[in-house]
Structures are given as structure tokens and as C-alpha cells.
PDB file of N, CA, C and O in Angstrom:
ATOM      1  N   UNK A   1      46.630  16.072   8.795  1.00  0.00           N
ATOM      2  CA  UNK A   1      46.718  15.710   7.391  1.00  0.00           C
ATOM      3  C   UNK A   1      47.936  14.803   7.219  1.00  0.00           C
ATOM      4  O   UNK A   1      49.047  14.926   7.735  1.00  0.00           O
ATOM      5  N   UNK A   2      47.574  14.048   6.544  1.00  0.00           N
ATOM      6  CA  UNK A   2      48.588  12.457   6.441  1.00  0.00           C
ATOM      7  C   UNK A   2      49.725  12.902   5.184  1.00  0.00           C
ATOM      8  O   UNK A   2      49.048  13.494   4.344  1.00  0.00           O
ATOM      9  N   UNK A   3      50.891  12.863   4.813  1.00  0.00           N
ATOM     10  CA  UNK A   3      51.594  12.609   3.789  1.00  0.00           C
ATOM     11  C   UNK A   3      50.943  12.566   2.497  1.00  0.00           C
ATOM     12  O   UNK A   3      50.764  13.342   1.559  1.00  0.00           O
ATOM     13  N   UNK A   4      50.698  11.549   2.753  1.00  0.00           N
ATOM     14  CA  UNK A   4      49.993  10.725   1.398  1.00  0.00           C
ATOM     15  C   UNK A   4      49.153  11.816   0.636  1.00  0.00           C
ATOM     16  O   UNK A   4      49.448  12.152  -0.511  1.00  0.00           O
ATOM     17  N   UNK A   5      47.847  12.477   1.487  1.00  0.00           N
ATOM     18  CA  UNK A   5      46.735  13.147   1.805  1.00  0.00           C
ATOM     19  C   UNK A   5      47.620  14.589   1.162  1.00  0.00           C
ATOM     20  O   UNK A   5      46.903  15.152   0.335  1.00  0.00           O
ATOM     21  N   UNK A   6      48.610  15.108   1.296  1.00  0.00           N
ATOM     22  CA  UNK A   6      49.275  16.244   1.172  1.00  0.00           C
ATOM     23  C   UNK A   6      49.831  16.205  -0.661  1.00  0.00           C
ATOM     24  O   UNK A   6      49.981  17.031  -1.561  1.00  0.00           O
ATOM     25  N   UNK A   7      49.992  14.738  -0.481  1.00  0.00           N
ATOM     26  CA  UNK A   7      50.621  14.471  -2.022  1.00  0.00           C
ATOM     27  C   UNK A   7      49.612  14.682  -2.843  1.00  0.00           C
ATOM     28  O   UNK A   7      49.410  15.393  -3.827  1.00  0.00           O
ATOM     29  N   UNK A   8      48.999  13.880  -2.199  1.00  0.00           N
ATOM     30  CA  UNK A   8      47.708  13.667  -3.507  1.00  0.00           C
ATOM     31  C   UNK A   8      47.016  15.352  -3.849  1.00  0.00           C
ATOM     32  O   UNK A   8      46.875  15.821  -4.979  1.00  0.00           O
ATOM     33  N   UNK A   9      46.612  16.137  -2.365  1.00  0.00           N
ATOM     34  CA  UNK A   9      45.891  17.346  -2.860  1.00  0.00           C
ATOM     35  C   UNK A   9      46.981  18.201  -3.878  1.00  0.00           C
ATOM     36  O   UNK A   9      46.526  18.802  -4.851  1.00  0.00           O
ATOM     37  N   UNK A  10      48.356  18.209  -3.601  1.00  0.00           N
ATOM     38  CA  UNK A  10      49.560  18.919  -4.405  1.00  0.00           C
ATOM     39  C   UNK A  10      49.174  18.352  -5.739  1.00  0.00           C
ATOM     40  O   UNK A  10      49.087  19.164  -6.660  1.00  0.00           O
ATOM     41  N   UNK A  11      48.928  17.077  -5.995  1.00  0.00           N
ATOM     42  CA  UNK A  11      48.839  16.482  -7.299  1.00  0.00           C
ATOM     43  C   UNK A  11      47.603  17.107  -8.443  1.00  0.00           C
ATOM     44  O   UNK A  11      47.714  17.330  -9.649  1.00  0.00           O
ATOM     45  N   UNK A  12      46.134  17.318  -7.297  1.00  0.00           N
ATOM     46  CA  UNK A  12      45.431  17.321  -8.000  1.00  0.00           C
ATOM     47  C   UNK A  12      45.797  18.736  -8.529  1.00  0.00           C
ATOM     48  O   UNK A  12      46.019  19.023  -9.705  1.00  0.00           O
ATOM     49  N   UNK A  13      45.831  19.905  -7.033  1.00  0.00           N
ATOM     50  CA  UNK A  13      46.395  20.983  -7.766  1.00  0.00           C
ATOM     51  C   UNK A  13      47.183  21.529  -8.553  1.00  0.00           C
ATOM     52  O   UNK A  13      46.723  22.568  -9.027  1.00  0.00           O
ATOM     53  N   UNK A  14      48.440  21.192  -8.979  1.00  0.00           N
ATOM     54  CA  UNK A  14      49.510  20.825 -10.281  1.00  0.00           C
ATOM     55  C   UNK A  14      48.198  20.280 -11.447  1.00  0.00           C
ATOM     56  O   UNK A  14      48.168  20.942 -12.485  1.00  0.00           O
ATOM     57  N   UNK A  15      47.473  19.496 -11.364  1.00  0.00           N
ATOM     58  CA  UNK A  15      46.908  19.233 -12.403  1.00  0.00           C
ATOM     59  C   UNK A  15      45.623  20.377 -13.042  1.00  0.00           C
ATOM     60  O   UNK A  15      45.511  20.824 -14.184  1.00  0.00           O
ATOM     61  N   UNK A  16      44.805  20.606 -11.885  1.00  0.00           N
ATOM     62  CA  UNK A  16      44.138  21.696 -12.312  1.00  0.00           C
ATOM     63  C   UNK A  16      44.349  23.151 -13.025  1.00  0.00           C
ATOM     64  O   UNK A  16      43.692  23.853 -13.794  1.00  0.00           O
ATOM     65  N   UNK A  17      46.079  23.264 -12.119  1.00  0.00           N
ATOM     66  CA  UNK A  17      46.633  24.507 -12.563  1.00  0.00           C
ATOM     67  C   UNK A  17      47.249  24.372 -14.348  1.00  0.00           C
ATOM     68  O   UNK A  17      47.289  25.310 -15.145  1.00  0.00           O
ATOM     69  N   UNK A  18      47.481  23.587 -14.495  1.00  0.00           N
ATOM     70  CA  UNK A  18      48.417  23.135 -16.093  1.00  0.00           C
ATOM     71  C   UNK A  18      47.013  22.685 -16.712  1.00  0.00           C
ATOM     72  O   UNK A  18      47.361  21.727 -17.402  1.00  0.00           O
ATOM     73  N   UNK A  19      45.942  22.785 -16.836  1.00  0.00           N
ATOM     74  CA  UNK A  19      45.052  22.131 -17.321  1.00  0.00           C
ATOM     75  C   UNK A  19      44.092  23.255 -17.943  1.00  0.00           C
ATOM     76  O   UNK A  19      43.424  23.145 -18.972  1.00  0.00           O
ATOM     77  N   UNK A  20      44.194  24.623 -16.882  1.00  0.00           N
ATOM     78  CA  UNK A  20      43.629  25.891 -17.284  1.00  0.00           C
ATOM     79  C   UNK A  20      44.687  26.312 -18.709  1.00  0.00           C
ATOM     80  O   UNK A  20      44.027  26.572 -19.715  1.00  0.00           O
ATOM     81  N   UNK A  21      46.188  26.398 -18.876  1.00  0.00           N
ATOM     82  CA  UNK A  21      47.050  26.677 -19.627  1.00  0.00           C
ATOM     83  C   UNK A  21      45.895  26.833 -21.609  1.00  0.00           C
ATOM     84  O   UNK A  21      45.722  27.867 -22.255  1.00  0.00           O
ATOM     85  N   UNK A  22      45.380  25.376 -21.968  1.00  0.00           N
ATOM     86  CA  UNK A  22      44.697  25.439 -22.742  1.00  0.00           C
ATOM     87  C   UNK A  22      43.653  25.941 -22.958  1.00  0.00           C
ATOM     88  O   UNK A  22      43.356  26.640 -23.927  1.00  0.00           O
ATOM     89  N   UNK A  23      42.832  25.550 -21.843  1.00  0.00           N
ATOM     90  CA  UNK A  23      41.474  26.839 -21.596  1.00  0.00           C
ATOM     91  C   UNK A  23      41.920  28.471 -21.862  1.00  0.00           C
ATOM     92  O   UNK A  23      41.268  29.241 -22.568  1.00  0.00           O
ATOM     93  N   UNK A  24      42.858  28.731 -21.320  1.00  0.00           N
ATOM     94  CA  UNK A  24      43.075  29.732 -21.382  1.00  0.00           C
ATOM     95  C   UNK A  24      43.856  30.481 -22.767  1.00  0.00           C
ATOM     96  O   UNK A  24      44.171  31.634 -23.059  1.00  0.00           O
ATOM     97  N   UNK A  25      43.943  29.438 -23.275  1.00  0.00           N
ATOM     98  CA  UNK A  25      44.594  30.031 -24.703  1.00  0.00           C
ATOM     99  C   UNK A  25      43.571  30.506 -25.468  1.00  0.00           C
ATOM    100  O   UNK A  25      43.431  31.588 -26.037  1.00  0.00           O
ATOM    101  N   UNK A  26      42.499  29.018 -25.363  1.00  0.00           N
ATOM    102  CA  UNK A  26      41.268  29.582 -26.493  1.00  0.00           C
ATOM    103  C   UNK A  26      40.381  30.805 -25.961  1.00  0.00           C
ATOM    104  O   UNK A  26      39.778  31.633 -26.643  1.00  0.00           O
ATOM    105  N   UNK A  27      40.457  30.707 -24.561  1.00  0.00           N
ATOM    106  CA  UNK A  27      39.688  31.762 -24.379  1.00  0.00           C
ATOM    107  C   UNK A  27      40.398  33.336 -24.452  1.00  0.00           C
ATOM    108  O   UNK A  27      39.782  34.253 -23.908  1.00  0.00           O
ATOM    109  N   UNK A  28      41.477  33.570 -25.017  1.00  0.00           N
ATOM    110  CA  UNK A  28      41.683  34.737 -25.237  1.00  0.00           C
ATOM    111  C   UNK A  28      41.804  35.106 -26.736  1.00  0.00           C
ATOM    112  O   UNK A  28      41.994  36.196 -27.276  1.00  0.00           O
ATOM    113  N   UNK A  29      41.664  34.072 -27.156  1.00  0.00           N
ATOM    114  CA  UNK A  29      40.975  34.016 -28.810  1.00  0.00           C
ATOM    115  C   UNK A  29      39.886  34.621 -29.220  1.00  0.00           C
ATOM    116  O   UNK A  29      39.851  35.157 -30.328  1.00  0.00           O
ATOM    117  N   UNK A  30      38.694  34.618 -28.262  1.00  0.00           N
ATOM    118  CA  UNK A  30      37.924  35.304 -28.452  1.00  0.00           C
ATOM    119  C   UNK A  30      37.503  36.707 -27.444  1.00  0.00           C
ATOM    120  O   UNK A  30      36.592  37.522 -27.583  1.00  0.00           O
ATOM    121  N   UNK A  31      38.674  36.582 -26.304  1.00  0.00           N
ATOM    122  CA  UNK A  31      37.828  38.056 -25.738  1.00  0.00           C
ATOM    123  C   UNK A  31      39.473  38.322 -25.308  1.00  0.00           C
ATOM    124  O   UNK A  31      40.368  37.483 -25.210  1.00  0.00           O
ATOM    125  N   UNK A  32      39.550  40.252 -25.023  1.00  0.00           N
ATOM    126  CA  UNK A  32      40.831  40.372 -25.071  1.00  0.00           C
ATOM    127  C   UNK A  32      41.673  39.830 -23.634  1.00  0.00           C
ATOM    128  O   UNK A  32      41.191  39.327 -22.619  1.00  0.00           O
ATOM    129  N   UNK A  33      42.775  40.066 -23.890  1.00  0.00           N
ATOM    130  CA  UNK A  33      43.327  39.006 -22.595  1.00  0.00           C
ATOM    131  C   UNK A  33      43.044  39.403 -21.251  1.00  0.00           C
ATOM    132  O   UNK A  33      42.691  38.637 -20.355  1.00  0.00           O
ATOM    133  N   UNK A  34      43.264  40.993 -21.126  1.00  0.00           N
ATOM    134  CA  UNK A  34      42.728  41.767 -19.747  1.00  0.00           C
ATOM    135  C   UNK A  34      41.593  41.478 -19.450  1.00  0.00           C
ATOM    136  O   UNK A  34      41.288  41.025 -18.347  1.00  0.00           O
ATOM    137  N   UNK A  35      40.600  41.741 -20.600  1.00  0.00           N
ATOM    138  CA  UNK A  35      38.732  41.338 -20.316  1.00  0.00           C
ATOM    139  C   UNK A  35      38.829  40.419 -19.161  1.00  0.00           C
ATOM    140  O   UNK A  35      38.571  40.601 -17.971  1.00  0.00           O
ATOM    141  N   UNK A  36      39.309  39.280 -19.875  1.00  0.00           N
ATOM    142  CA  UNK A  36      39.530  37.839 -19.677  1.00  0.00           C
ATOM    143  C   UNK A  36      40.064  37.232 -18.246  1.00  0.00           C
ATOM    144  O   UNK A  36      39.561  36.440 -17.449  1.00  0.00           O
ATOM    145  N   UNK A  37      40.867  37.696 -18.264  1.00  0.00           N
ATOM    146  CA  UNK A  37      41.050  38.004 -16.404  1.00  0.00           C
ATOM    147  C   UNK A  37      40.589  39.190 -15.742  1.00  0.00           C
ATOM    148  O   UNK A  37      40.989  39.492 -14.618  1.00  0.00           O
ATOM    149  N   UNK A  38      39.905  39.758 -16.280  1.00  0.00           N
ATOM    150  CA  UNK A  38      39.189  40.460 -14.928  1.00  0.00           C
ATOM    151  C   UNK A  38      37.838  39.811 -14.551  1.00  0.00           C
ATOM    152  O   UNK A  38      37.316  39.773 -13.437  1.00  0.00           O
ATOM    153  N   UNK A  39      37.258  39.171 -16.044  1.00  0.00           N
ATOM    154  CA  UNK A  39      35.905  38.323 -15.295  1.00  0.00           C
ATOM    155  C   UNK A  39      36.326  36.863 -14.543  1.00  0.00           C
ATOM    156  O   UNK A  39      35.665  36.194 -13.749  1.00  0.00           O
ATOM    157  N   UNK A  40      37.323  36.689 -14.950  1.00  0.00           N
ATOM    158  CA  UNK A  40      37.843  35.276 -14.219  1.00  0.00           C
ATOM    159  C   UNK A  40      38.274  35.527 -12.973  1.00  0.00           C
ATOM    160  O   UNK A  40      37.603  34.815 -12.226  1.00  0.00           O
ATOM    161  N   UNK A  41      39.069  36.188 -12.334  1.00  0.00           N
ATOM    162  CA  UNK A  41      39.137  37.075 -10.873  1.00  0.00           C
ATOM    163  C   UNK A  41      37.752  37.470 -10.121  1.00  0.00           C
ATOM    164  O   UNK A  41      37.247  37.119  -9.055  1.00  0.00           O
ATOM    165  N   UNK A  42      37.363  38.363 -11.162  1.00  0.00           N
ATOM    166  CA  UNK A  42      35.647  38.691 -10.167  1.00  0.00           C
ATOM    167  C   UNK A  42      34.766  37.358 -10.466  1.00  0.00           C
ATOM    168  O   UNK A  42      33.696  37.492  -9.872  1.00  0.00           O
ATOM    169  N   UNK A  43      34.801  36.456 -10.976  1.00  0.00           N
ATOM    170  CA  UNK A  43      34.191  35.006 -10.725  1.00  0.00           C
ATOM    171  C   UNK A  43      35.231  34.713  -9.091  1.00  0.00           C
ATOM    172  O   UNK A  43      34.741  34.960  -7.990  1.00  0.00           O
ATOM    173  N   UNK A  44      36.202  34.345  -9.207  1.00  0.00           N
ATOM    174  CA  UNK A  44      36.889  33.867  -7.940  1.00  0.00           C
ATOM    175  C   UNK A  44      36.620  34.520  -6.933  1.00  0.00           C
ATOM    176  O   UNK A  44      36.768  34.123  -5.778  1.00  0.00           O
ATOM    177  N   UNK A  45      36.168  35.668  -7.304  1.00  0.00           N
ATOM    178  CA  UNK A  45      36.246  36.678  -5.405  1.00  0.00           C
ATOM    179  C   UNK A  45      34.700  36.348  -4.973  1.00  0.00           C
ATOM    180  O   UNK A  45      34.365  36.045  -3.828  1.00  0.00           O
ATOM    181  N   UNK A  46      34.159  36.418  -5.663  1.00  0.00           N
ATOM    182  CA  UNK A  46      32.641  36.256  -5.605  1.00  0.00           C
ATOM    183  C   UNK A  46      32.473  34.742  -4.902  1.00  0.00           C
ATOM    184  O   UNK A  46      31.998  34.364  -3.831  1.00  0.00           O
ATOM    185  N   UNK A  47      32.934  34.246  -5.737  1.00  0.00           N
ATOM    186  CA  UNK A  47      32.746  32.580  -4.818  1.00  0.00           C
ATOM    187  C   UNK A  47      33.853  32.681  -3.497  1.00  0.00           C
ATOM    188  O   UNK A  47      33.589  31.912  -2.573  1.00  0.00           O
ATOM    189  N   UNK A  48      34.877  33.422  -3.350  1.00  0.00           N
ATOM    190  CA  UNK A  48      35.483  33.109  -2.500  1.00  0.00           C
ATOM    191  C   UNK A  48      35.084  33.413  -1.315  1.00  0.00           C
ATOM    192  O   UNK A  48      35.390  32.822  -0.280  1.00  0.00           O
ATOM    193  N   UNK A  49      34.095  34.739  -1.475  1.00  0.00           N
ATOM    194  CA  UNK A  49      33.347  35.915  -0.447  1.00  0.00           C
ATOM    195  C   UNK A  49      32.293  35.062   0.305  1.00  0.00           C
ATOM    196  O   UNK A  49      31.983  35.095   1.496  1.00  0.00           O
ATOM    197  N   UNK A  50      31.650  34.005  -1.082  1.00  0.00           N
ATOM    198  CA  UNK A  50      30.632  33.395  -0.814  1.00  0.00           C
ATOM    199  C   UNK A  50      30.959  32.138   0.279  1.00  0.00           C
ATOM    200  O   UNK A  50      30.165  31.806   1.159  1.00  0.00           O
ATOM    201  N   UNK A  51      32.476  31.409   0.023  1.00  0.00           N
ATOM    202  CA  UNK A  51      32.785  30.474   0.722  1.00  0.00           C
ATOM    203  C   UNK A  51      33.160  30.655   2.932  1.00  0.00           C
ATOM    204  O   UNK A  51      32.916  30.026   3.962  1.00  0.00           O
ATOM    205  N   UNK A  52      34.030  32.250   2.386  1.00  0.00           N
ATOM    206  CA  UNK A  52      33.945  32.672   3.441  1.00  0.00           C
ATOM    207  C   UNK A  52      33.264  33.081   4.513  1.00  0.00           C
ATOM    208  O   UNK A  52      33.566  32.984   5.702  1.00  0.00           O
ATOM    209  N   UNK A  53      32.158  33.626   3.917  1.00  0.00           N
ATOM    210  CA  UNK A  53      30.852  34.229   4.567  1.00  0.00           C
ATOM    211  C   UNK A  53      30.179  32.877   5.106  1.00  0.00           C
ATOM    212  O   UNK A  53      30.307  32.161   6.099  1.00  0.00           O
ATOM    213  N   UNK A  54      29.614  32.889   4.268  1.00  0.00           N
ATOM    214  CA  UNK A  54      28.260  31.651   4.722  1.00  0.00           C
ATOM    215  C   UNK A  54      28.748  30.196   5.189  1.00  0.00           C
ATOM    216  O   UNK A  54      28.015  29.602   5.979  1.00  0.00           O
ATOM    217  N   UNK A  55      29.867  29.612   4.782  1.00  0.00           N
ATOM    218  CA  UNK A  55      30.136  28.747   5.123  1.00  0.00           C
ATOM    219  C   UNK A  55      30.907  28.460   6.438  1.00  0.00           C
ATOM    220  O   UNK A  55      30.469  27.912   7.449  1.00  0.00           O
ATOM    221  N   UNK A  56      32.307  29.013   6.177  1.00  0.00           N
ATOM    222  CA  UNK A  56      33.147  29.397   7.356  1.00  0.00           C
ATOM    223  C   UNK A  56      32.651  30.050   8.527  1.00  0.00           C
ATOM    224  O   UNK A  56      32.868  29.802   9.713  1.00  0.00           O
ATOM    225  N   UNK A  57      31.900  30.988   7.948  1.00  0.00           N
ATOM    226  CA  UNK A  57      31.191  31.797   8.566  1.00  0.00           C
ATOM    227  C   UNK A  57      32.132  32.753   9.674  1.00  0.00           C
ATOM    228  O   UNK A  57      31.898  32.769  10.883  1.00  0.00           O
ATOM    229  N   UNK A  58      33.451  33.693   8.883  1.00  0.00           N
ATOM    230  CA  UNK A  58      33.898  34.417   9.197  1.00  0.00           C
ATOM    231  C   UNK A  58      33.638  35.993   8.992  1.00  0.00           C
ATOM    232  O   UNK A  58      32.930  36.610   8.196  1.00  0.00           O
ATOM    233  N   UNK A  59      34.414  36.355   9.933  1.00  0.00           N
ATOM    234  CA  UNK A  59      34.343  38.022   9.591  1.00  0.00           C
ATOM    235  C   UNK A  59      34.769  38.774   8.761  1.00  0.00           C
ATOM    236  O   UNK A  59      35.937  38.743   9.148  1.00  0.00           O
ATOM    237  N   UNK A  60      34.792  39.534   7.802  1.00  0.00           N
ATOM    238  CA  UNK A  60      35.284  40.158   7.223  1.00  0.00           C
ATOM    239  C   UNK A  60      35.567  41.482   7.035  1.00  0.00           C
ATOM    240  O   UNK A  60      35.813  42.151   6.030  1.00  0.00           O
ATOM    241  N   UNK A  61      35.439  41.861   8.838  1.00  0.00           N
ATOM    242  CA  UNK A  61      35.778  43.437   9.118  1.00  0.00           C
ATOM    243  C   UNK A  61      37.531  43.114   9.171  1.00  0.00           C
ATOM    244  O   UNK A  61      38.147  44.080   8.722  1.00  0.00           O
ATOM    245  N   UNK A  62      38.106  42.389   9.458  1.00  0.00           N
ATOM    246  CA  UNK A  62      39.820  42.274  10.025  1.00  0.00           C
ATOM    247  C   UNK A  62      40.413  43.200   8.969  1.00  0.00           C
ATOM    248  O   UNK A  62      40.462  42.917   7.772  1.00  0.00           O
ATOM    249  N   UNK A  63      40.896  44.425   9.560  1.00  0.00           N
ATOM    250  CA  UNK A  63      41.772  45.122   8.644  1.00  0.00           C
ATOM    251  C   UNK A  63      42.953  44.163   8.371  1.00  0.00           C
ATOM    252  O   UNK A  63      42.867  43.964   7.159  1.00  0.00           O
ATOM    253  N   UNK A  64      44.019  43.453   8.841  1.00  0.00           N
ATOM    254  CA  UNK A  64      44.616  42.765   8.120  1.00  0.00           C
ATOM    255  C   UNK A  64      44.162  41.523   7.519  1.00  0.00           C
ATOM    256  O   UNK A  64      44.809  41.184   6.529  1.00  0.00           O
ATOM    257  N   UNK A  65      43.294  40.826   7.840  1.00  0.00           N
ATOM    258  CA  UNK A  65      42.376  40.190   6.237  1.00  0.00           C
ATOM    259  C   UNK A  65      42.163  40.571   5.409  1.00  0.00           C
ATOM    260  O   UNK A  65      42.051  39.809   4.449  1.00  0.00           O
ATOM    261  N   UNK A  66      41.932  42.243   5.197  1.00  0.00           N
ATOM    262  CA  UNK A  66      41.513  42.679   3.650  1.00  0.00           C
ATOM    263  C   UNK A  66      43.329  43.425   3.202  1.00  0.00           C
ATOM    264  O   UNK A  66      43.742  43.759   2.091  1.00  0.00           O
ATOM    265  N   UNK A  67      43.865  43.460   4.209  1.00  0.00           N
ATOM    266  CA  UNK A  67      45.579  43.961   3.701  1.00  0.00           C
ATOM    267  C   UNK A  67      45.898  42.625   3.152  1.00  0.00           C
ATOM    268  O   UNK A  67      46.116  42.503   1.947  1.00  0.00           O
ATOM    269  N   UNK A  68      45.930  41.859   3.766  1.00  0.00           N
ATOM    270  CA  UNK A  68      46.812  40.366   3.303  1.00  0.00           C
ATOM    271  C   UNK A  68      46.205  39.855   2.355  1.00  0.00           C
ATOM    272  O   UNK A  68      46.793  38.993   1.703  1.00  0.00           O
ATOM    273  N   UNK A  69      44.697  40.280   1.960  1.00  0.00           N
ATOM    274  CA  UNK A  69      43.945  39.590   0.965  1.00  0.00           C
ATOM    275  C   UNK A  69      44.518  40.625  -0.555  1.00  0.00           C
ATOM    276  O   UNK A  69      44.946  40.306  -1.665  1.00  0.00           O
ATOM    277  N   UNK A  70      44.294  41.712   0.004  1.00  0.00           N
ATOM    278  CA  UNK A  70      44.724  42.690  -1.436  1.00  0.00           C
ATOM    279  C   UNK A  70      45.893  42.280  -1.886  1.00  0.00           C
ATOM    280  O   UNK A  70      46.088  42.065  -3.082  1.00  0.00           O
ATOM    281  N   UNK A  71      46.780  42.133  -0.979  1.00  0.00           N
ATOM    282  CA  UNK A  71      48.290  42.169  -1.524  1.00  0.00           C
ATOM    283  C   UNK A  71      48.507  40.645  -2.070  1.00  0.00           C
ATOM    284  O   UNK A  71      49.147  40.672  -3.121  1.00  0.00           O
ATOM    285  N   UNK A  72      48.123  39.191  -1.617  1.00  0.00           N
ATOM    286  CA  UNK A  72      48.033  38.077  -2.224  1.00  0.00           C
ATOM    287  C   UNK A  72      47.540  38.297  -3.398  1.00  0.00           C
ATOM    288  O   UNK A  72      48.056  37.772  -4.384  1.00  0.00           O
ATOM    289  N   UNK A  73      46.311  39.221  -3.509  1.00  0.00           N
ATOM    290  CA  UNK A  73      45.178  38.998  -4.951  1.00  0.00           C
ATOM    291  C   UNK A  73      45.961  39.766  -6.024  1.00  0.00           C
ATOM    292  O   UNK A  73      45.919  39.478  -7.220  1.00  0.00           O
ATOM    293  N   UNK A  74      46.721  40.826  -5.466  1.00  0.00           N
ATOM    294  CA  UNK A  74      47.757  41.464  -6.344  1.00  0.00           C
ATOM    295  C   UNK A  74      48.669  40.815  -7.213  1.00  0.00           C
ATOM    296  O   UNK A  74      48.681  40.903  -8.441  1.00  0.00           O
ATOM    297  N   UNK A  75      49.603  40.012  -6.331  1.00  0.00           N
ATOM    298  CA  UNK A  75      50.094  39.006  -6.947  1.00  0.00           C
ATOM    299  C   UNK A  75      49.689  38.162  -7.705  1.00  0.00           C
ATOM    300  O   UNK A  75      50.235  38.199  -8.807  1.00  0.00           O
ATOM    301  N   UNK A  76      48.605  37.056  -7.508  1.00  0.00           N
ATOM    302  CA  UNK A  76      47.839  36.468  -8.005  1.00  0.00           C
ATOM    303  C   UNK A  76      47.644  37.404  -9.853  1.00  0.00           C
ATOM    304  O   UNK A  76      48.181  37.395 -10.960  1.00  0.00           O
ATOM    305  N   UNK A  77      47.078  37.744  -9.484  1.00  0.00           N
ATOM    306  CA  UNK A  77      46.779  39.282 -10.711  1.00  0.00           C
ATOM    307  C   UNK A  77      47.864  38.985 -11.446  1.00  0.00           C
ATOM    308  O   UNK A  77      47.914  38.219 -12.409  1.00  0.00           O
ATOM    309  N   UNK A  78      48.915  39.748 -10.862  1.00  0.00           N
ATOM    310  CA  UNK A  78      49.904  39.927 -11.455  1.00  0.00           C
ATOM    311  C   UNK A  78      50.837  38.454 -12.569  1.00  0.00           C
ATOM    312  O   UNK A  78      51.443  38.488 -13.640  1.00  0.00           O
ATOM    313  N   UNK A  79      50.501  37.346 -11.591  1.00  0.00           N
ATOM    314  CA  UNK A  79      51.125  36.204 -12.520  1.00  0.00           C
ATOM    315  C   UNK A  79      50.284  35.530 -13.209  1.00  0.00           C
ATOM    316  O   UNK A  79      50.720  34.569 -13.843  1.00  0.00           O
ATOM    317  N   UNK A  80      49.284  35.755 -13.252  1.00  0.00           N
ATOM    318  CA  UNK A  80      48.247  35.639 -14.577  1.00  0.00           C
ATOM    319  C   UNK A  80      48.051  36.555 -15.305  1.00  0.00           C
ATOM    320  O   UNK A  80      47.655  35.957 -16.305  1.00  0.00           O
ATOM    321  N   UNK A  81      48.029  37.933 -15.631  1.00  0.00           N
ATOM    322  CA  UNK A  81      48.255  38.898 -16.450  1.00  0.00           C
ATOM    323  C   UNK A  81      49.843  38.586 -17.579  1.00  0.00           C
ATOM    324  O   UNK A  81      49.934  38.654 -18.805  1.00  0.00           O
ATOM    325  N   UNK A  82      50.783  38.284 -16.649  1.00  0.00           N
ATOM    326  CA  UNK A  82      51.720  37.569 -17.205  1.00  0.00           C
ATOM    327  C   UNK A  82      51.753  36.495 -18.139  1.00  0.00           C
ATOM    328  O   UNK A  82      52.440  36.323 -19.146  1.00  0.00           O
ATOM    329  N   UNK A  83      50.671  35.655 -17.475  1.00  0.00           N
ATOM    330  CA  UNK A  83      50.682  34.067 -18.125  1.00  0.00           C
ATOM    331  C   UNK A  83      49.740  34.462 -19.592  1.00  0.00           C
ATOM    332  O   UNK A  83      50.189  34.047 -20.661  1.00  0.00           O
ATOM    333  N   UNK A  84      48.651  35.135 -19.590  1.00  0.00           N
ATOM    334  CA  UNK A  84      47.502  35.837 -20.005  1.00  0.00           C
ATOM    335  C   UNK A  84      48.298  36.519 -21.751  1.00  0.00           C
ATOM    336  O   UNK A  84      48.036  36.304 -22.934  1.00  0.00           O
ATOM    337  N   UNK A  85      49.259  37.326 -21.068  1.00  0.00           N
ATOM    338  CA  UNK A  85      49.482  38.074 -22.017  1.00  0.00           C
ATOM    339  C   UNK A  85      50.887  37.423 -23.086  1.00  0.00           C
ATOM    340  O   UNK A  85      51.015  37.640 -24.291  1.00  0.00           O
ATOM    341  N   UNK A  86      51.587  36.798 -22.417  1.00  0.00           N
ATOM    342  CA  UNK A  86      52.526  35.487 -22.710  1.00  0.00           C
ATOM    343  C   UNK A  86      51.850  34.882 -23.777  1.00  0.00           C
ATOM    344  O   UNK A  86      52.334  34.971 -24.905  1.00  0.00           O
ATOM    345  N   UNK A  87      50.356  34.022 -23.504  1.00  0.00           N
ATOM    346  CA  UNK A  87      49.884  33.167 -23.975  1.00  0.00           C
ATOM    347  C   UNK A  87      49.600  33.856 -25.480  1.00  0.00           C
ATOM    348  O   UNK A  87      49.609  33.198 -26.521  1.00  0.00           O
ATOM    349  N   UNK A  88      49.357  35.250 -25.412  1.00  0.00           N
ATOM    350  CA  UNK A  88      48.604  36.016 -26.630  1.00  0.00           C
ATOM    351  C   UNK A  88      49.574  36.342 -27.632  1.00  0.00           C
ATOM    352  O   UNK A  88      49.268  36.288 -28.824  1.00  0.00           O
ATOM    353  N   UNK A  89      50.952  36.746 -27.170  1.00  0.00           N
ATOM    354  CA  UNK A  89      52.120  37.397 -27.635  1.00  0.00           C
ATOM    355  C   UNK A  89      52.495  35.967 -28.321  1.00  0.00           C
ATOM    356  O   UNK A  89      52.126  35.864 -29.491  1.00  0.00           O
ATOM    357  N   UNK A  90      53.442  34.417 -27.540  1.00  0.00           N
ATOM    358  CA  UNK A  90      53.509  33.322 -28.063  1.00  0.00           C
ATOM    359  C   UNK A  90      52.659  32.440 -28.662  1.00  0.00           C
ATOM    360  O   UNK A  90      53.188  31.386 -29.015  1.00  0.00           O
ATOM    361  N   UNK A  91      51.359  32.580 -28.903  1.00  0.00           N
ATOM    362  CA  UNK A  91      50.390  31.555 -29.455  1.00  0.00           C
ATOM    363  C   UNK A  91      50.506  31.684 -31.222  1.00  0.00           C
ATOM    364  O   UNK A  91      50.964  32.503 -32.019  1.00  0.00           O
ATOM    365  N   UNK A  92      49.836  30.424 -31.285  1.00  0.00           N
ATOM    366  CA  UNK A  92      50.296  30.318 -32.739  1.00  0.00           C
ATOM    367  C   UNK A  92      49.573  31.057 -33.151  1.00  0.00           C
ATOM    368  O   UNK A  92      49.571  31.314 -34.354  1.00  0.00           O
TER     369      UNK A  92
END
């Protein structure tokens, strides 16, 4: 992977990530903020299961794949529950 190639994917991701910020305001307007990330998480695992499996076409017996996966997804969790509940507490 080239420089350039590294910038640009950092870029798009910075953009995708700040771009949910609004999505995510309105959508806790109408459903409560927890709801709200738990179907948005079980959307991600589902496609992620799906990317892994069939495509990659890895295993998913590795006891430390499902340790390192829990404890990332934890986190993950955790700083969107944050952002989630932030957004509900500060919104106009």
C-alpha cells in the first residue's frame, strides 16, 4: 500500500465517520438512543460475519478471534453509547 493510497483511505474514513454525527442525531429523535445502537451494531456484526465467512472465507472457531473480537466490539460499544447518549443529552 502506497502513501498516497493510505491518505486517501484515512480521508475517506474521517469522512464517513463525521458524516454519521448527523444521521445519528436525527435518528435518535425518533427511537431511543440504546434501541438505536443495538440495531446499528447487530446490522454491523451480521455483515461483518457475512464478510468474513463467505468471502475471506475464514474460520471462526479461533478462541482468540472471538476474545479479541468481544473485547474490540466492547469498546467500539462503548464509544458510541457515549457519542449516542452525548448527542441526546446536548441536542437542541
Amino acid at each position: 500500500m502506497t502513501k498516497r493510497w493510505a491518505e486517501f483511505c484515512i480521508f475517506i474514513l474521517a469522512f464517513i465517520w463525521g458524516s454519521t454525527f448527523v444521521l445519528m442525531e436525527d435518528a435518535i429523535k425518533w427511537l431511543p438512543p440504546l434501541t438505536f445502537l443495538t440495531l446499528r451494531l447487530f446490522v454491523a456484526t451480521v455483515c461483518l460475519l457475512i464478510i468474513v465467512t463467505f468471502i475471506y472465507r475464514l474460520s471462526l472457531m479461533q478462541k482468540s478471534l472471538w476474545l479479541l473480537g468481544f473485547a474490540l466490539g466492547g469498546l467500539l460499544a462503548l464509544g458510541f453509547a457515549l457519542q449516542v447518549l452525548s448527542l441526546e443529552t446536548f441536542a437542541d
